[in-house]
C-alpha positions as CSV (number, residue, x, y, z in Angstrom):
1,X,-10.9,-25.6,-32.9
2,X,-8.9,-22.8,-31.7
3,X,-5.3,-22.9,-32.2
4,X,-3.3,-21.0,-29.3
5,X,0.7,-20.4,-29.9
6,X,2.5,-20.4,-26.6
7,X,5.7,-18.4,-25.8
8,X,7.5,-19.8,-22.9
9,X,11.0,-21.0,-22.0
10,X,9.8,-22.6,-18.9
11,X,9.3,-25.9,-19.2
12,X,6.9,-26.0,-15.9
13,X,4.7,-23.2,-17.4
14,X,4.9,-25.4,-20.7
15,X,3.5,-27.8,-19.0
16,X,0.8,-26.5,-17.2
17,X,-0.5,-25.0,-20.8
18,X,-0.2,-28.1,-22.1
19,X,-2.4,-30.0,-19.5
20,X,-5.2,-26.4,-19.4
21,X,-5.5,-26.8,-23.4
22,X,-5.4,-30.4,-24.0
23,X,-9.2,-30.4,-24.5
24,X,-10.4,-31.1,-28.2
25,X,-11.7,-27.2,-29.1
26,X,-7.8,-26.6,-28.7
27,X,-5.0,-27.4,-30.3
28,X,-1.3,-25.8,-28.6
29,X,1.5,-25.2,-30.4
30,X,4.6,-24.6,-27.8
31,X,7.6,-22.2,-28.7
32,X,10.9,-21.5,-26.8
33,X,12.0,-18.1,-28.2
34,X,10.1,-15.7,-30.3
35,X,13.1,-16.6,-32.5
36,X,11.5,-20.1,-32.7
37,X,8.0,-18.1,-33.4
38,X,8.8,-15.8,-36.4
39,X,10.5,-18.6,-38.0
40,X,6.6,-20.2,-38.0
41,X,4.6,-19.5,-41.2
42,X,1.3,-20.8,-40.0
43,X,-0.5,-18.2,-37.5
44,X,-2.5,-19.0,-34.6
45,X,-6.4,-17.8,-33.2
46,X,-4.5,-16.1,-30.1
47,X,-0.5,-15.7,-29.1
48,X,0.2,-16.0,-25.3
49,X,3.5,-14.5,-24.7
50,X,5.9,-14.1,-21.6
51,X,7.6,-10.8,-20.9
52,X,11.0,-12.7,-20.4
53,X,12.2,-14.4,-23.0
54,X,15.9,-15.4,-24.4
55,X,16.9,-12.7,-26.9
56,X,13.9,-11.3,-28.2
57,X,11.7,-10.4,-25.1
58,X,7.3,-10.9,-25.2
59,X,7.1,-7.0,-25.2
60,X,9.2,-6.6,-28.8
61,X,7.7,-10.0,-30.1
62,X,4.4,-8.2,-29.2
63,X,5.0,-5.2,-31.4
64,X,6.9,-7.5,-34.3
65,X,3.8,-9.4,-34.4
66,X,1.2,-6.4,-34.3
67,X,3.1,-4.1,-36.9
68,X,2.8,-7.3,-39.5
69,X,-0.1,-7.0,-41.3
70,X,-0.8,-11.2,-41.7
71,X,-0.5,-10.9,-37.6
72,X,-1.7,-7.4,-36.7
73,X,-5.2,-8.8,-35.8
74,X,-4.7,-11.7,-34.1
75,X,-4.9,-11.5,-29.8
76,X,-2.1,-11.1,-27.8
77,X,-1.8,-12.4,-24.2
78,X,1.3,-10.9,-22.1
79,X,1.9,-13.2,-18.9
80,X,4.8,-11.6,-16.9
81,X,5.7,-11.2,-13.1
82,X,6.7,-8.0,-14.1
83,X,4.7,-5.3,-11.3
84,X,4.6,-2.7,-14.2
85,X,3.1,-5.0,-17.0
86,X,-0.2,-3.7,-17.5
87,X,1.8,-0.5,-18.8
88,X,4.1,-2.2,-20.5
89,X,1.9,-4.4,-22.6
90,X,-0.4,-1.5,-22.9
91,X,2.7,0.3,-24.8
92,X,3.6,-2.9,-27.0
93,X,-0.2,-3.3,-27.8
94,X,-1.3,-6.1,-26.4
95,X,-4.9,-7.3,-25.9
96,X,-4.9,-8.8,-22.3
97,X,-2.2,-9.6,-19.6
98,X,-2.1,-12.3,-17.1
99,X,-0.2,-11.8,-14.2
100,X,2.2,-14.4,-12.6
101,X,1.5,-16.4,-10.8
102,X,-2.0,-17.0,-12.0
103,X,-4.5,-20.4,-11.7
104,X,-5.0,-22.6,-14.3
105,X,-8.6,-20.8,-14.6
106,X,-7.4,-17.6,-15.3
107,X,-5.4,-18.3,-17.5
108,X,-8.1,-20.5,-19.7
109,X,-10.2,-17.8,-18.8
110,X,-8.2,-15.1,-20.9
111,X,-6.9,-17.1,-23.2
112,X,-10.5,-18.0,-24.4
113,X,-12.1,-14.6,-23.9
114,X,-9.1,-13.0,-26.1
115,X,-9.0,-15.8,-28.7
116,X,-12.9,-15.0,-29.4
């Protein structure tokens, strides 16, 4: 079972990932805030991350969770509406980006391929 950690304060997009990876081979943990995720001691198979976030933003979660050596390894997925993110994520070090707005089958899609 592959567990996926979700960044998103949208509660539509929380939704949505909880209805693409309610399948047995995943189990989802939802976050809020990357506040909310560096609080969490477990750690995940892959991290999908949005670029906008309250406080903390994907991009710095993204290099907070790649410069800690329990998290450095684990796949990072960037999803943003943001027209420059494949820079962007490239700079913070991320392992794939999914643009907005995206289908359900791209994002399983990445998720899976990243998380592999």
């Amino acid at each position: 079972m592959k567990t996926i950690f979700f960044v998103e304060d949208d509660e539509s997009l929380q939704d949505i990932a909880q209805l693409v990876f309610s399948k047995p081979d995943f189990a989802l943990r939802v976050f809020n805030s990357a506040e909310e995720l560096l609080d969490e001691s477990k750690y995940p198979h892959v991290y999908v991350l949005d670029k906008q976030l309250p406080g903390i933003d994907g991009l710095e979660l993204c290099r907070i969770l790649k410069s800690n050596a329990q998290t450095k390894n684990i796949p990072v997925v960037m999803v943003s509406a943001d027209p420059d993110i494949k820079a962007l994520a490239a700079s913070a070090g991320t392992d794939a980006v999914l643009e907005k707005p995206f289908s359900i089958h791209e994002l399983m899609a990445v998720v899976t391929e990243a998380g592999m």
